[in-house]
Structures are given as C-alpha cells and as structure tokens.
C-alpha positions, 0 to 999 in steps of 0.5 A: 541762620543767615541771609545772604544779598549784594550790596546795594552801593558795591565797592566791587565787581563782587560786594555781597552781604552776610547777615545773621537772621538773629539781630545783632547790633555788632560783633562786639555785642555777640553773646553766649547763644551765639556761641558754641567754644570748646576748649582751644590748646593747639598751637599755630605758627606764622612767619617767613624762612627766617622768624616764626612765632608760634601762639596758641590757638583761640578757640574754635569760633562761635556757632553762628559766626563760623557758619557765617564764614562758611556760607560767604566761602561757600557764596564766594565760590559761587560768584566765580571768586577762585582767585581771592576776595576779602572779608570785611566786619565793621564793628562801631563809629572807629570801624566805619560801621553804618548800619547797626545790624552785624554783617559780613561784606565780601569783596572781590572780582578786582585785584585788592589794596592794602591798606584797605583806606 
C-alpha cells in the first residue's frame, strides 16, 4: 500500500518519506476509497494536574492513512528512533507543500524545535 525512502535534501540525521502507492495529491483530497470509519464516541482527555478538557474522540483514522502511520512507527524503530521523532504532512501552498503527491516526512536522530519555523 505505501512506499517508504529518504529524503533526497534531509532536515535530519533520520528524514524519510512515507508514500501511498494510490496517487493522492493531499491530504486534503483523501476520499472515501481511502477510507474505512466506523462510528467514533469514546471520549478522551488532555491536560495537566490543574485543567483537563475532555472531547470526544474523531473516528478511528482511515484505512490508508493509518497504515501509513504504522509503517512510519514501524520504519522509525528500525532507524534506531527510540528516543522520539516527528511526523510532518504538508498539505497546500500555506502548509509549505512542494510536491503534489501525499506523503508523510519523519524526522529525527537530533533533539527537535518548536516551533518547527
């Protein structure tokens, strides 16, 4: 279902790419093949020791883009990433996007900024 391969100008010690085999211009323009949700309703919470906001939970995520998370989780270890790295999806001319083919970029091997620029 998906391609993975480094960055030919890494941002990184560790910069790879996760692509779908299915073209798809952004992830803005995912579709419904690309997608299996079953019904969400379960609720969630974030927060420190003082505030915590509960929301509900989004469906669990498409077919393809969750297998497109697992195999970058699944690369990342691979790569000796034990210690974090970050997952980046640019989506338009706004989100910095260069080429028109969905991807994911997974950085990491150096300790990480924010905010990323």
């Amino acid at each position: 279902q998906c391609l993975v391969f480094r960055d030919v100008a890494p941002q990184a010690p560790v910069h790879f790419l996760v692509i779908p085999k299915r073209p798809i211009p952004r992830i803005s323009c995912v579709g419904p093949q690309d997608t299996e949700v079953s019904p969400g309703g379960s609720l969630g919470h974030w927060g420190g020791t003082d505030t915590v906001l509960t929301l509900p939970l989004p469906p669990p995520p498409p077919q393809l883009l969750g297998h497109l998370l697992v195999v970058a989780a699944r690369t990342a270890q691979a790569e000796g990433l034990a210690d974090g790295y970050r997952l980046v999806i640019n989506d338009g001319k706004h989100g910095a996007q260069s080429v028109y083919h969905l991807h994911l970029h997974v950085l990491g091997g150096r300790q990480l900024g924010w905010p990323p620029g």
